[in-house]
C-alpha positions as CSV (number, residue, x, y, z in Angstrom):
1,X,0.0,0.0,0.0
2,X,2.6,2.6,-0.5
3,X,0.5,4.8,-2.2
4,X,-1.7,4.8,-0.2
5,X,1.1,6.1,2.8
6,X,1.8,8.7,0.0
7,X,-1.3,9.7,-0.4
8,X,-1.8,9.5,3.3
9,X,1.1,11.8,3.8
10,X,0.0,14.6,1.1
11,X,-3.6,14.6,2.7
12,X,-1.7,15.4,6.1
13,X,0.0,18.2,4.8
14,X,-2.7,19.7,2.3
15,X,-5.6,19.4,5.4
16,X,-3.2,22.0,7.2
17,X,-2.9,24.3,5.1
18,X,-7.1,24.1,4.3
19,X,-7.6,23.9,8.2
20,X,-8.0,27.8,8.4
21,X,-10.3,28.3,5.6
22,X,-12.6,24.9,6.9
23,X,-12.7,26.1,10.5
24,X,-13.9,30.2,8.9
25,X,-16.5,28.8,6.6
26,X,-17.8,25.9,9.0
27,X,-17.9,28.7,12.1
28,X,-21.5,29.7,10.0
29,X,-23.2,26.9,12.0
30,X,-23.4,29.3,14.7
31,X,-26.5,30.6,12.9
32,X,-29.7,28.5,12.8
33,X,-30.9,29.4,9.4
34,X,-27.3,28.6,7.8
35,X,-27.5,25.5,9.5
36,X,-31.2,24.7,8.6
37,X,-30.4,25.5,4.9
38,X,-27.4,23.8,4.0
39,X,-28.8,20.2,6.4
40,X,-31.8,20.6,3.7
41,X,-29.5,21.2,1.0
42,X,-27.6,18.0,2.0
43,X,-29.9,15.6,2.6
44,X,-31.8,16.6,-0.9
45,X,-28.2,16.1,-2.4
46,X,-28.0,12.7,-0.9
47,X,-30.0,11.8,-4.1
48,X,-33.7,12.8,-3.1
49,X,-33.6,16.1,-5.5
50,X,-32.1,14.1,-8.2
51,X,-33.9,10.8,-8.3
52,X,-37.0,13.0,-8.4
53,X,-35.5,15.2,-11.6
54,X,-35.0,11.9,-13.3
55,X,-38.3,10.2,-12.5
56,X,-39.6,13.7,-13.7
57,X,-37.2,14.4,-16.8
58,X,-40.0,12.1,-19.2
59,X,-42.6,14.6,-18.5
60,X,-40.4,17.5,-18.2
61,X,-39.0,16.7,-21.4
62,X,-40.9,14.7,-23.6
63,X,-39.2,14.3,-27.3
64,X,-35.8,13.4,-25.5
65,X,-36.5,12.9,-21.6
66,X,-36.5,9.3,-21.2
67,X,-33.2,9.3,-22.6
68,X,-31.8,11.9,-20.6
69,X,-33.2,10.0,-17.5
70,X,-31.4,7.2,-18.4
71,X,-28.3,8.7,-19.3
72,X,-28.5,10.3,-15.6
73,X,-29.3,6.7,-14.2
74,X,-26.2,5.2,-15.9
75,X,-23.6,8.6,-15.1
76,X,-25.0,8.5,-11.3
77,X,-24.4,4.7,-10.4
78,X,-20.7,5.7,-12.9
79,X,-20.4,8.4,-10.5
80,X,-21.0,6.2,-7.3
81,X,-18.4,3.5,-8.2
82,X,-15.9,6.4,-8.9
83,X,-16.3,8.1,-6.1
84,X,-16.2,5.1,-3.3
85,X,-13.2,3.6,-5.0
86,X,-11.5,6.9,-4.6
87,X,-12.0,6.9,-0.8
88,X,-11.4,3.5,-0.4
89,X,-8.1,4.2,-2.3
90,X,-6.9,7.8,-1.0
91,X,-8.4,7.4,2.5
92,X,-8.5,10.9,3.5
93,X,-10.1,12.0,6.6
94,X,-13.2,14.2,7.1
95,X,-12.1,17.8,8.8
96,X,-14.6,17.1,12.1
97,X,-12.6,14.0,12.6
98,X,-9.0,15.5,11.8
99,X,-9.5,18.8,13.8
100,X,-12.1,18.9,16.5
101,X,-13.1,22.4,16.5
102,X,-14.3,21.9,13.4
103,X,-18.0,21.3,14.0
104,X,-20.2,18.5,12.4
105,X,-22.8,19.8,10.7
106,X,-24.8,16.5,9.7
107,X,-24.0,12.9,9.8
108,X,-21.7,11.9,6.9
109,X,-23.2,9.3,4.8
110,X,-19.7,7.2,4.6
111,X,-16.1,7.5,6.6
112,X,-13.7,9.7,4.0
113,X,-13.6,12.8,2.6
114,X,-11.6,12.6,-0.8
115,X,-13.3,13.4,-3.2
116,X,-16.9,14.7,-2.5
117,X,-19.3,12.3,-4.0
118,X,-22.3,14.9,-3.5
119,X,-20.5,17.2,-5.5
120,X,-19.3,15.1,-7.9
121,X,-22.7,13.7,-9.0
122,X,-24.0,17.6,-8.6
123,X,-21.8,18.7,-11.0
124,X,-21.8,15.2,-13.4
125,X,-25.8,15.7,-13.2
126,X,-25.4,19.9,-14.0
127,X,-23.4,19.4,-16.9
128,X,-25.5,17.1,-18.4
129,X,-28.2,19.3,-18.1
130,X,-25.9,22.4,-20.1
131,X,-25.3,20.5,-22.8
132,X,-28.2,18.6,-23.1
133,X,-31.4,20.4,-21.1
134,X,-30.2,24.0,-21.0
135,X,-33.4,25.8,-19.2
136,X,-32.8,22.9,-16.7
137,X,-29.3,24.1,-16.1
138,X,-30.6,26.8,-14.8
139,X,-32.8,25.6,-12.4
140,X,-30.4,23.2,-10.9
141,X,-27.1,25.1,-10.7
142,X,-28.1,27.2,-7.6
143,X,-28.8,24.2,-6.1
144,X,-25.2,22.5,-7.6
145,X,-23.6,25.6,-6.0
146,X,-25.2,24.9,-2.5
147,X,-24.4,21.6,-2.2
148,X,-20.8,22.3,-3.1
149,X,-21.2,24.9,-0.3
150,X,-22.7,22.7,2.3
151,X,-19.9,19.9,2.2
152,X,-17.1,22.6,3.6
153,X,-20.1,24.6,5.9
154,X,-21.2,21.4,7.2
155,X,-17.3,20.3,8.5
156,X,-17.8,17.0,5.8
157,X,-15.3,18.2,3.5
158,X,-12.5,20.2,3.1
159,X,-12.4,22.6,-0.2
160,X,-9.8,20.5,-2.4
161,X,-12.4,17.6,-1.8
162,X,-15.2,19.6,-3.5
163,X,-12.8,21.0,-5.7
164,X,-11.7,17.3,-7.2
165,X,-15.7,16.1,-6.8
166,X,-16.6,19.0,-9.3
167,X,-13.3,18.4,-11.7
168,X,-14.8,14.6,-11.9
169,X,-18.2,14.9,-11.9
170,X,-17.8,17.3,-15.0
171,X,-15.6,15.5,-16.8
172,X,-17.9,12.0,-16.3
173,X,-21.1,14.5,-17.3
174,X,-19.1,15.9,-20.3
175,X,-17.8,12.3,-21.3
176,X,-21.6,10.6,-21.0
177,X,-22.8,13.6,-23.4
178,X,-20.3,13.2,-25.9
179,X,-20.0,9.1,-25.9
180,X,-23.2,7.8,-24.8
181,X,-25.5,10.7,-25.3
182,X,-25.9,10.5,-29.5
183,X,-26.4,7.0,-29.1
184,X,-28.7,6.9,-26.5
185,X,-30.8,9.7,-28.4
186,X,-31.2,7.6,-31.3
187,X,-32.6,4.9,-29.6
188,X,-35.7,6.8,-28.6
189,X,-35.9,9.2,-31.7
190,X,-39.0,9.2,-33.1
């Protein structure tokens, strides 16, 4: 496992330097309604928000929503596997756990931090909307943007893990489009 002892190592030594910035942004707990939001925000990013745009995407969308929905389906559970192998591999702490005055904003849906896999499908499930559902985009990037938010606010994450979640979950939402997304199309064209 010796990269995972390197990867250990440069996790130590990046969390320091972001240890300032985390313990700033996660001191906004200290208001209710900052809390209240961003707990919301998480727990829709957990999936509810999405799994509800994708059962709604065929009526939403009718000429090309089914395929949409299932090129979501098939970049989430892409997203998933990317994600936990990443932790599994990288094993990088969450800030609460490294430095306890960094408060816990909500219970953490697994044990590491690198990458965030909320943001990563987010940001996957954003950018297919740009390139594919535009007026959608819209809609969902203020709610991308909060969830990217709430992982650092919440003491979950620290910014280079939201940071590396939206770098992936673009890129996988950019790939799908490109490679899956013509094909997938012409299956359901009328």
């Amino acid at each position: 496992m010796p990269s995972t002892t390197r990867a250990s190592r440069f996790f130590n030594l990046v969390d320091q330097r972001e240890y300032a910035l985390c313990q700033a942004i996660n001191r906004s707990l200290r208001f209710r309604p900052v809390q209240g939001y961003f707990q919301l925000v998480s727990r829709l990013g957990d999936g509810w928000l999405w799994y509800a745009l994708i059962l709604a995407m065929p009526v939403l969308r009718p000429d090309d929503g089914l395929a949409i929905a299932l090129l979501m389906v098939a970049t989430g559970l892409t997203c998933t596997i990317t994600y936990k192998l990443l932790k599994r591999w990288l094993i990088r702490e969450r800030p609460f756990i490294s430095f306890p005055t960094i408060n816990c904003g909500t219970p953490p849906l697994d044990r590491y931090s690198f990458p965030s896999g909320h943001t990563l499908h987010a940001v996957c499930f954003t950018t297919l909307l740009a390139l594919m559902a535009p007026g959608l985009f819209w809609l969902a990037l203020p709610f991308t943007l909060s969830v990217a938010a709430s992982r650092v606010v919440l003491g979950l994450h620290y910014p280079s893990d939201v940071a590396a979640g939206a770098l992936i979950g673009g890129c996988l939402g950019a790939l799908a489009v490109a490679g899956f997304a013509p094909s997938v199309l012409a299956m359901f064209a009328h």
